[in-house]
C-alpha positions in Angstrom: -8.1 -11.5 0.4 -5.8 -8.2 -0.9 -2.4 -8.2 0.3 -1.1 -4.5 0.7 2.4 -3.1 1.9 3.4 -0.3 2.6 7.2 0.6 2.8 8.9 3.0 4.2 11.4 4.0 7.1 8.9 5.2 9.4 8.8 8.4 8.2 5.9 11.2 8.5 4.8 10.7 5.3 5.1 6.7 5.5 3.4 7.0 8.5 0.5 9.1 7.0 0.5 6.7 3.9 -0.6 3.4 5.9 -3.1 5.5 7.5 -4.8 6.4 4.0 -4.3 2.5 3.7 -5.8 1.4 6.2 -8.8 4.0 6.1 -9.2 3.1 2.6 -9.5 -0.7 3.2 -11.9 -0.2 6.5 -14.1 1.9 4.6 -14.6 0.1 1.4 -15.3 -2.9 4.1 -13.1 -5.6 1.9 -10.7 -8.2 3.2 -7.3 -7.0 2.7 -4.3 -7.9 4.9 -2.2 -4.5 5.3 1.6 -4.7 5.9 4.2 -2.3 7.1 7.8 -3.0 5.5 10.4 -1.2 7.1 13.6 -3.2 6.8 15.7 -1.9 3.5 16.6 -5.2 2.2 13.0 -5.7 2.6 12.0 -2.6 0.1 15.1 -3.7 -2.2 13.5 -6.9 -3.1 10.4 -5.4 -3.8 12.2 -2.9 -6.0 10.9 -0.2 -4.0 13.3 2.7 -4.6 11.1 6.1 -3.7 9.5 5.7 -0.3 6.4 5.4 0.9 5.6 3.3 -1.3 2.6 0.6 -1.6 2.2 -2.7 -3.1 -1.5 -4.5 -3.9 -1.1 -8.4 -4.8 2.8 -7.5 -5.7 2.6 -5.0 -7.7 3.9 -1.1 -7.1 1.1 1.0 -7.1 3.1 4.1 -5.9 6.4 5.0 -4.9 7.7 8.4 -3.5 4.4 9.6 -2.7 1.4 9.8 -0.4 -1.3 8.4 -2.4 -5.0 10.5 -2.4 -7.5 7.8 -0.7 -9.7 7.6 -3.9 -6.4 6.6 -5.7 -6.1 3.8 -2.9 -9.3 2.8 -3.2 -9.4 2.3 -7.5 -6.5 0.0 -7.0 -8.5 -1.8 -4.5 -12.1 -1.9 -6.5 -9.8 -3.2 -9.7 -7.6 -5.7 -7.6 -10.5 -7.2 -5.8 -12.3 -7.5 -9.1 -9.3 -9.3 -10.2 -8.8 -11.7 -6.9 -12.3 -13.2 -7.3 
């Protein structure tokens, strides 16, 4: 299972970044847990500087951006490739 967090305040565009997330995930139909992080010390020890930002398996995929959904979902085809 993928586990992917978003960070962010709670911002418009954090807000519109968990839902290309989450659309992402429920279309390509694979078991992910999805995460909202919006506590600062929480983004801090994630190194997350630039918000929204998203995380697969602990790494930064993107930071200080909304991410396209086809982005989303190449970091999701290679991840899950790598998680089995």
């Amino acid at each position: 299972m993928l586990n992917i967090i978003v960070y962010g305040p709670g911002c418009s565009r954090c807000i519109e970044t968990e839902e290309v997330v989450r659309h992402a995930v429920e279309q390509m139909g694979i078991p992910a847990e999805v995460e909202k992080v919006n506590d600062p010390i929480g983004m801090a020890k994630a190194g997350v500087l630039l918000t929204p930002a998203v995380t697969v398996n602990g790494l930064v995929r993107v930071s200080g951006r909304i991410p396209k959904e086809d982005e989303v979902r190449g970091w999701l085809t290679v991840a899950g490739a790598a998680d089995r």
